[in-house]
C-alpha positions in Angstrom: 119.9 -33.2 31.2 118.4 -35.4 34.1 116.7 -39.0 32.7 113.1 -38.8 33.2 112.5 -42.2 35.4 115.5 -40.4 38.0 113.1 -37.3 38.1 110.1 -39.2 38.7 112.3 -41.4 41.9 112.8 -38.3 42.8 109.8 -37.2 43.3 108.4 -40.2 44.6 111.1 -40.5 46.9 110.4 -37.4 48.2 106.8 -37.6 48.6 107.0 -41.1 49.6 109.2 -39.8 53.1 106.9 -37.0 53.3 103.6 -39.6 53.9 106.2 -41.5 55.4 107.1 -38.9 58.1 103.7 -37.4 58.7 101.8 -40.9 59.6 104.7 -41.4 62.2 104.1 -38.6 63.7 100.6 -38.6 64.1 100.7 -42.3 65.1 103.2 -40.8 67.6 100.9 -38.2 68.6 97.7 -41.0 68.9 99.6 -43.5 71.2 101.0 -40.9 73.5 97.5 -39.7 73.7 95.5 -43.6 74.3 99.0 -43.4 77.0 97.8 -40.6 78.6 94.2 -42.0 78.4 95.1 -45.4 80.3 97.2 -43.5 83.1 94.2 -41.4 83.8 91.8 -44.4 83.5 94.4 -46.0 86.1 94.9 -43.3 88.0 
């Protein structure tokens, strides 16, 4: 039988690396983009 607060850490955790991971990525994806944006601006 698994304690209820280590379920719920679990779950937290999990969802916690999942926000975690997604906002990288699209903070990634919007820098590489304003990038591209200033080398065309320079360009």
């Amino acid at each position: 039988m698994v304690s209820l607060p280590y379920l719920c850490f679990l779950v937290f955790s999990r969802i916690a690396f999942k926000w975690s991971f997604m906002s990288g990525l699209y903070l990634s994806l919007f820098s590489l983009r304003m990038q591209v944006r200033i080398a065309e601006g320079v360009l």
